[in-house]
C-alpha positions as CSV (number, residue, x, y, z in Angstrom):
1,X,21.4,-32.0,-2.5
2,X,22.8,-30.9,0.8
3,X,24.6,-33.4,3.3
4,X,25.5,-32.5,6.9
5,X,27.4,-34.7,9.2
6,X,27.4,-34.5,13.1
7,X,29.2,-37.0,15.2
8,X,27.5,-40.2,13.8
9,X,24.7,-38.7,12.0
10,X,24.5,-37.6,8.3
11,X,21.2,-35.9,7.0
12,X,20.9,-35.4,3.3
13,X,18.6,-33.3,1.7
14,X,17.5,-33.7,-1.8
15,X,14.3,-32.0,-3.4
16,X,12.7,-35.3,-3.3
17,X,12.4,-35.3,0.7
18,X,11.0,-31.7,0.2
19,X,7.2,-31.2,-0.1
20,X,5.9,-30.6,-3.2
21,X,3.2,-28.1,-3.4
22,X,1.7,-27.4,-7.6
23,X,-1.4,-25.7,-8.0
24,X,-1.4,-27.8,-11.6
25,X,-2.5,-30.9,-9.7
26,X,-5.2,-33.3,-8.7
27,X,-4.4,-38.6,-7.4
28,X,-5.7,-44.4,-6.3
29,X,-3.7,-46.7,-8.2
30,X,-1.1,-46.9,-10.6
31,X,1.3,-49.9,-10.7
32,X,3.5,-48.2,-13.3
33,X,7.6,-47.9,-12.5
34,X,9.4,-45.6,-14.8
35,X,12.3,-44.0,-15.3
36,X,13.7,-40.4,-14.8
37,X,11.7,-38.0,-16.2
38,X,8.2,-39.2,-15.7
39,X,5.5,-37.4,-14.4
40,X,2.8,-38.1,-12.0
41,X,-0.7,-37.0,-13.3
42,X,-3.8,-37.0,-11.0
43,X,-7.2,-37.0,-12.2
44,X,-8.7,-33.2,-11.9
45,X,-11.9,-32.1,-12.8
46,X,-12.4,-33.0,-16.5
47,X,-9.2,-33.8,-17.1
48,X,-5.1,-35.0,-16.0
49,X,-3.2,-32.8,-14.1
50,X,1.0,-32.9,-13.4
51,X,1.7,-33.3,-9.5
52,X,5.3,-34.1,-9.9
53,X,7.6,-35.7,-11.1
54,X,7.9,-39.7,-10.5
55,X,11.1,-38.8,-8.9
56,X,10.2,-36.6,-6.7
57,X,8.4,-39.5,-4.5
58,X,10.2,-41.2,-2.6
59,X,9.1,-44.8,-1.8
60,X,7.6,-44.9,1.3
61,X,6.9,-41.3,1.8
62,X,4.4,-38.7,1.0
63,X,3.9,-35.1,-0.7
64,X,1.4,-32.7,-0.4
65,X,0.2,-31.0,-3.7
66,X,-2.0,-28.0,-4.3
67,X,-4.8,-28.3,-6.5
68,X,-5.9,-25.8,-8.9
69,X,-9.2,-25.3,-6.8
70,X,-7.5,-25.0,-3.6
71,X,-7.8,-28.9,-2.5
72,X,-4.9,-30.7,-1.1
73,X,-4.3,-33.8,-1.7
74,X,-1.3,-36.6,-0.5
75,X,0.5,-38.4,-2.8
76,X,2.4,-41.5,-2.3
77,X,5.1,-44.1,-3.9
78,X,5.1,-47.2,-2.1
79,X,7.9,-49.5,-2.0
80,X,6.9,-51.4,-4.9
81,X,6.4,-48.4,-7.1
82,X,2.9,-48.1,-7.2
83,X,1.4,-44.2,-6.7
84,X,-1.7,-43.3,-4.7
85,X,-3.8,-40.0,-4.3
86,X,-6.0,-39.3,-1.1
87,X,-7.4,-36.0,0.3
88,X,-4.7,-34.2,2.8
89,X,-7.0,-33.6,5.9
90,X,-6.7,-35.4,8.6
91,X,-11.2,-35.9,8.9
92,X,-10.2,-36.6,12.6
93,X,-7.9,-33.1,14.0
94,X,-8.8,-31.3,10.5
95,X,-5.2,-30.7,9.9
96,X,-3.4,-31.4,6.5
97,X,-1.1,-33.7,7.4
98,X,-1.8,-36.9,5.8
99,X,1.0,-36.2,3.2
100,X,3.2,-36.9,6.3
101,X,1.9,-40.3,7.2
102,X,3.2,-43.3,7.2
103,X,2.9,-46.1,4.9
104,X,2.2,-49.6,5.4
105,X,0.0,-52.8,4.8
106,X,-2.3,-54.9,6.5
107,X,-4.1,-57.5,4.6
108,X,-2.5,-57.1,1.4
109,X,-3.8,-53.2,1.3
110,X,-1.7,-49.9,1.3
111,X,-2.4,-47.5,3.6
112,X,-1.1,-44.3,5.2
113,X,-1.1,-43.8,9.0
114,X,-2.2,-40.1,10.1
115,X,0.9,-38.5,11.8
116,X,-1.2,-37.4,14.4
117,X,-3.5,-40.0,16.0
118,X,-2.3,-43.1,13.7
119,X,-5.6,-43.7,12.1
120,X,-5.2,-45.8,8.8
121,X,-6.7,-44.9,6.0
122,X,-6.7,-47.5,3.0
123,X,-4.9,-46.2,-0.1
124,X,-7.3,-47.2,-2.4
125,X,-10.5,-46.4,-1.5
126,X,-9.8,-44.0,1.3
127,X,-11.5,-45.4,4.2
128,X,-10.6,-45.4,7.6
129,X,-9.4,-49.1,8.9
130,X,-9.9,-47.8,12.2
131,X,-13.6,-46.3,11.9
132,X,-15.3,-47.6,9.0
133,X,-17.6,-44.3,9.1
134,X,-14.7,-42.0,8.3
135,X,-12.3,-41.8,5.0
136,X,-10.5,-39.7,2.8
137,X,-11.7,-38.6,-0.5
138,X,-9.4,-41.0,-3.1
139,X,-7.9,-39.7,-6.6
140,X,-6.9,-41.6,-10.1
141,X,-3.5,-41.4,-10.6
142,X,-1.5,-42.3,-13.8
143,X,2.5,-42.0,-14.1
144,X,3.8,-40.6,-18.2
């Protein structure tokens, strides 16, 4: 962790604020809150996967993580500790940003906003709020 002071601003920097790219990942819902140590596995291919670990999302934010067949995918803790998996690109610029997004709710269903053009897409089953002909390809997460 790294802190820097200026004036009356103090960033720190921890590795959970960093991205975290994997190419031993795959990620909608898991409601499970656990302690240090636990992992974050994403459904890929046949099988589970390790994205990170649980601590390494911090609630609210995203990370991008690379999957073994080149995929990116977003992964999010929201504040109540539940962990969500959706597809990385942006389907309206094409750019993999969605990992950068922000969260929120709107009747009673997570979402992230693109950072670009602030199009929702729901958390759990990846479409668009905005345009109900566009989503986001959606992944089963589990925390161990």
């Amino acid at each position: 962790m790294t802190t820097a002071t200026t004036g009356t601003r103090t960033e720190v920097t921890t590795a959970a604020t960093t991205e975290v790219t994997t190419r031993t990942g795959t990620a909608a819902v898991s409601g499970e809150d656990r302690t240090a140590g636990s992992r974050v596995e994403v459904r890929a291919g046949g099988g589970w996967a390790a994205v990170c670990g649980l601590s390494d999302l911090v609630p609210g934010r995203g990370v991008a993580a690379l999957l073994p067949d080149g995929r990116q995918i977003a992964v999010f803790r929201d504040r109540a500790g539940r962990t969500y998996a959706v597809g990385n690109r942006d389907p309206f610029t094409g750019a993999r940003v969605l990992s950068r997004g922000l969260l929120g709710s709107a009747g009673g269903r997570a979402f992230v906003a693109s950072p670009l053009l602030k199009q929702r897409f729901d958390l759990a089953t990846g479409r668009c709020l905005d345009d109900e002909a566009v989503s986001v390809p959606v992944y089963a997460v589990r925390t161990r």
